[in-house]
C-alpha positions as CSV (number, residue, x, y, z in Angstrom):
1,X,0.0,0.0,0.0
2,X,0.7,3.6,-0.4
3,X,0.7,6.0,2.4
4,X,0.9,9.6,1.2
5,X,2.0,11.8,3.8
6,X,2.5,9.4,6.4
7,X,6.4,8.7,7.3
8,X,7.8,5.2,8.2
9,X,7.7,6.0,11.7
10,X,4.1,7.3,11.7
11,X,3.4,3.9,10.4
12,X,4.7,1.9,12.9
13,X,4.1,4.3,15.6
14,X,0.0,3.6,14.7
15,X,0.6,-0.3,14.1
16,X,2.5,-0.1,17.7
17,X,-0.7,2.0,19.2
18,X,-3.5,-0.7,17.7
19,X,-1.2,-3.7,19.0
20,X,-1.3,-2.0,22.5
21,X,-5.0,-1.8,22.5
22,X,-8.3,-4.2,22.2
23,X,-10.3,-3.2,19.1
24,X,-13.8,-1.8,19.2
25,X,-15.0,-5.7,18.3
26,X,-12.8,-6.9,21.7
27,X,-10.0,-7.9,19.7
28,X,-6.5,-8.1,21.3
29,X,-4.0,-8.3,19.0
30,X,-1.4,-8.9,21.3
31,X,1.9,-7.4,19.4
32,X,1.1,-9.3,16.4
33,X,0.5,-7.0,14.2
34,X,4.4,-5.4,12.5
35,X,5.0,-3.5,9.5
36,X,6.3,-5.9,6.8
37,X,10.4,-5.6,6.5
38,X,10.2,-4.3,2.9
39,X,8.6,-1.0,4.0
40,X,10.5,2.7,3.1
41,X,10.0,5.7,2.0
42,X,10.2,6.8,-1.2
43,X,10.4,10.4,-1.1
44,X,8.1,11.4,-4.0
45,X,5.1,13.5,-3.2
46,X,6.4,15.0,-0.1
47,X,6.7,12.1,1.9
48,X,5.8,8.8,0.9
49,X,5.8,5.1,2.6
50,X,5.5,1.9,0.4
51,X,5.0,-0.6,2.8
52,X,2.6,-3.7,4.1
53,X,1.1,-4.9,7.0
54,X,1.4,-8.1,8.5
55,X,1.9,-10.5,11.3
56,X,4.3,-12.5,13.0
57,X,2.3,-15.7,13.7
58,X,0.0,-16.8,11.4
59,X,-2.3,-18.5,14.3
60,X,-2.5,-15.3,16.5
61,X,-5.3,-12.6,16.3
62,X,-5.3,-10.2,13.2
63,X,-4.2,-12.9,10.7
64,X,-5.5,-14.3,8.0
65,X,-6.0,-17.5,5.7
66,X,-5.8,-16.8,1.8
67,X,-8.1,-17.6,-0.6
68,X,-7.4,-21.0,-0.9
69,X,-7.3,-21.6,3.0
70,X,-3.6,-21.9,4.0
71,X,-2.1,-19.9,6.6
72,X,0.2,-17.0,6.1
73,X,1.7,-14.5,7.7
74,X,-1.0,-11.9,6.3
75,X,-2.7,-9.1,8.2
76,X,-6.6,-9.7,8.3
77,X,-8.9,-7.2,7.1
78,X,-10.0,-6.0,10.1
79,X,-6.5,-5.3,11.6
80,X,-6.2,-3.2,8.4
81,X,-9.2,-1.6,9.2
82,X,-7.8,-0.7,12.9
83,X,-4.5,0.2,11.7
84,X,-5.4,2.5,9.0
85,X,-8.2,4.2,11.1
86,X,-5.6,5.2,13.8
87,X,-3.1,6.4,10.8
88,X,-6.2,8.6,9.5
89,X,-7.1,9.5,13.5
90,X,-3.7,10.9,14.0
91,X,-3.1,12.4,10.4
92,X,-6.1,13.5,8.6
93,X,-4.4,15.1,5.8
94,X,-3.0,11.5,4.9
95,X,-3.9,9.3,1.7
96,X,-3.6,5.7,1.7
97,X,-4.1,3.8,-1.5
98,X,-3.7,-0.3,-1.7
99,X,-5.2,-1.6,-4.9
100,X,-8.8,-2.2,-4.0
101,X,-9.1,1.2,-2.8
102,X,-8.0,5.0,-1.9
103,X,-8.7,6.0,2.1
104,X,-8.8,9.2,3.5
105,X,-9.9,10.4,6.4
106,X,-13.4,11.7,4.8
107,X,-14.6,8.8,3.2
108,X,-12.6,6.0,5.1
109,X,-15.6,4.6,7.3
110,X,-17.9,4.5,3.5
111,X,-15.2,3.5,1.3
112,X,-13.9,0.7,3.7
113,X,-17.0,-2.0,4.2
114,X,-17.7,-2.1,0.4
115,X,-14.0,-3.8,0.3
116,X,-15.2,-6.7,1.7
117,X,-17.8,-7.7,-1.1
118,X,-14.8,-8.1,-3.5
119,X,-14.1,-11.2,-4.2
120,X,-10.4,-12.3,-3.7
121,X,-10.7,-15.8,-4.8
122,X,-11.3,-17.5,-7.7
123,X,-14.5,-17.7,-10.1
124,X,-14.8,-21.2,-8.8
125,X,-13.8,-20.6,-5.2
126,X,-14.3,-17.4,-4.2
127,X,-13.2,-16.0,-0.6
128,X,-14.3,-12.7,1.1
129,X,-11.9,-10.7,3.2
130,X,-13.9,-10.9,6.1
131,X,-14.3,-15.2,5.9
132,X,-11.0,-15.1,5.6
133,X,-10.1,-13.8,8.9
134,X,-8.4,-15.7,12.3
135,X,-9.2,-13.1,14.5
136,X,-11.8,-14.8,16.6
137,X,-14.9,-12.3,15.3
C-alpha cells in the first residue's frame, strides 16, 4: 500500500498504538501486528511510505488465511481496518491507496465495508476478506 503523507515511523508508531490496544470488536492483537520488512520511504510527493502490513504468527489474532485456505503470515482485514483508522485519526491530511481502494480520512468509514464484497478468490472458489479472517470475530 501507499501511504501519502505518512512517514515510516508514523506507520509503525500507529501499528504499535493498535497492537497495544483491544479493538472496538474486543480484539487483542497482542503485538502481532508489525509493518512488513520491505517498507521505506520513497520520497516522491512529499513524503511517501510503500510498505505492508502483516503479522508475525500466522495462528495469532489479526491474521489471516488466503483464498485457498492456507495460513500465512497476512494481516486480516480488520486489523487493516484498525491500523489504518488510527493512521487517519492521527493524520487526517493523509492518503492511503492499496489496490482495492484510496482512504482518506473523509470517506474512510464508506469507502472501507464495500471492500469486503470483493471477491479475492477464484470464479470457482471465491473468498471474502472478512471469511478469511483468524481473528476470533
Amino acid at each position: 500500500m501507499q501511504l501519502r503523507g505518512i512517514t515510516l515511523e508514523d506507520f509503525a508508531a500507529s501499528v504499535a498504538r493498535v497492537n497495544a490496544t483491544t479493538s472496538e470488536d474486543g480484539v487483542d492483537y497482542a503485538g502481532n501486528l508489525r509493518v512488513h520488512q520491505d517498507a521505506h520511504e520513497t520520497g516522491v510527493r512529499k513524503i511517501t511510505t510503500v510498505g505492508r502490513l502483516d503479522v508475525h504468527d500466522s495462528k495469532a489474532p489479526g491474521a489471516r488465511r488466503s483464498w485457498s485456505g492456507r495460513r500465512g503470515k497476512i494481516a486480516c482485514w480488520h486489523a487493516f481496518r484498525d491500523v489504518v483508522r488510527d493512521l487517519l485519526a492521527h493524520h487526517p491530511d493523509a492518503v492511503i491507496v492499496t489496490t482495492m481502494a484510496r482512504y482518506d480520512a473523509a470517506t474512510f468509514e464508506d469507502t472501507y465495508p464495500a471492500t469486503g464484497d470483493k471477491n479475492i478468490g477464484s470464479m470457482m472458489a471465491p473468498a471474502y476478506m472478512p471469511e478469511l479472517c483468524d481473528c476470533e470475530r
